[in-house]
C-alpha positions, 0 to 999 in steps of 0.5 A: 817471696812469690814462692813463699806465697804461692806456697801459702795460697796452695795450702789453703785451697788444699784445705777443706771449707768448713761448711755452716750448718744451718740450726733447726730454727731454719728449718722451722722456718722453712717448714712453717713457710711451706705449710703456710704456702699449702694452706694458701694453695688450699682454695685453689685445689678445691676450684679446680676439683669442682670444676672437673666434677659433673652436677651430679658428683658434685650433689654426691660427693661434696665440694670437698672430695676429688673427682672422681674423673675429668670432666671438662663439660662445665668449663665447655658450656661456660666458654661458649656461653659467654664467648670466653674467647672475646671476653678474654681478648677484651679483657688482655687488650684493655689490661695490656694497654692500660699497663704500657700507657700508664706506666708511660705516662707516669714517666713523663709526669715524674721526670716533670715533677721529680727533675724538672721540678715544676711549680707547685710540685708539693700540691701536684703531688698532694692532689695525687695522693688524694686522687689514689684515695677516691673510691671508684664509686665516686667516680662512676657517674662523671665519668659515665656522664663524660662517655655519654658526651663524647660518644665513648659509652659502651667501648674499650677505649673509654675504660682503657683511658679511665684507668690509664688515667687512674693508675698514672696517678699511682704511677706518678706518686711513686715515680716523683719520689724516685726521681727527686733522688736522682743524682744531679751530677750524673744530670749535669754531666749529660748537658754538657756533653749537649744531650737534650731533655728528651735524651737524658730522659729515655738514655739516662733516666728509664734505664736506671729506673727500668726495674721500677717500671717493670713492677708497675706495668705488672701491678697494673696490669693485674689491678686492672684485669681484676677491676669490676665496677667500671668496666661492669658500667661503661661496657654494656654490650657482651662483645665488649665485656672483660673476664670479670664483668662476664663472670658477675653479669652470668652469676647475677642471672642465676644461669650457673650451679656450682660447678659451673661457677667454678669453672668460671672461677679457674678460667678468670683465675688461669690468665693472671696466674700464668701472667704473673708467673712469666714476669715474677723473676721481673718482678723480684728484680724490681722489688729488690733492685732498691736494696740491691744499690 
């Protein structure tokens, strides 16, 4: 018998695999999804062009047209005007930590709100569902009178607790719901082998939900580099301005033409982008971990 079946098993792998043939509605696909992509990168080609291009080229020209070399003066005056440097480090280090304190304090309050099952956890979560649907512009002027009383106004550390407040918020809603499925024989297993609750949390909770949190700390990360009303309010001073408040605040004073103003754009822009392309295989991996199990 065992000969026999070796037999069989050498006759097919000797047999040629029959490979499936894609039909052309695969390839439409592909197609109409590469097009799409080109449309979209459309924008961005445009901003770069302008922003090698001199005043004069771009007067000439249009904005249309490719440079006709690279000009970096643009890009140059626009970074020593505002100190691109310091805004750029203002706006990582705000960004950064709003990120990892969210993202924390968003686990502390799931794993309260999904495990330990607090009183009252239906109207907490309620209460933050309505909280994620509050403009900002409702929002400025408490917190702005709030700075002003504790002597916050005008630094970072006010706007990084504003927003780590503001996206927990998020963070805890979307936590909560994962938490509440998670399995309680795995739980139980752990407390009688005598773990505490803040063993089982960072030993057996984080590492299950790690691909989730990992997509938040991207996603707040770039909502908060992105933000404007806020930081244009609370940071007053240019050393404490962020990227977006220092693009805004220079377009409002008419110092900029149009080439100028798309430096600014691709300056703002080079950050998120390389951001986002360093944590996208993270990010794919959160986003399809829940099919995945």
């Amino acid at each position: 018998m065992t000969a026999i079946t070796a037999k069989r098993t050498s006759e097919r792998a000797a047999r040629p695999r029959r490979r499936r043939r894609r039909g052309p509605s695969a390839y439409a696909v592909l197609v109409g999804l590469a097009a799409l992509a080109g449309i979209m990168l459309i924008p961005f080609v445009v901003v770069v062009f302008n922003a090698l291009k001199t005043p004069e080229e771009y007067t000439e020209s249009g904005p249309l047209a490719p440079p006709g070399g690279l000009h970096f003066d643009s890009i140059t005056d626009f970074w020593e005007r505002v100190g691109f440097g310091q805004v750029l480090l203002n706006s990582a280090l705000i960004s950064g930590s709003v990120a990892i304190l969210a993202v924390l304090l968003s686990v502390f309050n799931a794993y309260a709100l999904g495990i330990g099952r607090v009183k009252g956890r239906m109207w907490v979560l309620a209460l933050l569902l309505l909280a994620n649907t509050l403009p900002q512009e409702a929002l400025v002027y408490p917190l702005y009178y709030l700075a002003k009383q504790v002597d916050l106004y005008d630094t970072r550390i006010a706007v990084i607790i504003v927003f780590t407040v503001i996206q927990s918020a998020f963070g805890t809603y979307l936590l909560s719901s994962v938490l509440g499925t998670f399995p309680k024989p795995l739980l139980e297993a752990a407390r009688i082998d005598g773990a505490s609750r803040w063993q089982i949390l960072w030993r057996i909770v984080v590492p299950s939900v790690r691909p989730t949190l990992a997509v938040l700390m991207v996603f707040f990360f770039i909502w908060t580099w992105n933000e404007f009303l806020i930081p244009l309010v609370f940071l007053v001073s240019q050393d404490n301005q962020t990227v977006s408040v220092a693009l805004g605040v220079l377009q409002g004073q008419r110092m900029m033409d149009a080439t100028m103003s798309s430096a600014a754009s691709l300056l703002g822009l080079i950050p998120t982008v390389v951001f986002f392309l360093i944590f996208q295989r993270t990010l794919a991996r959160g986003l399809t971990a829940g099919a995945i199990k």
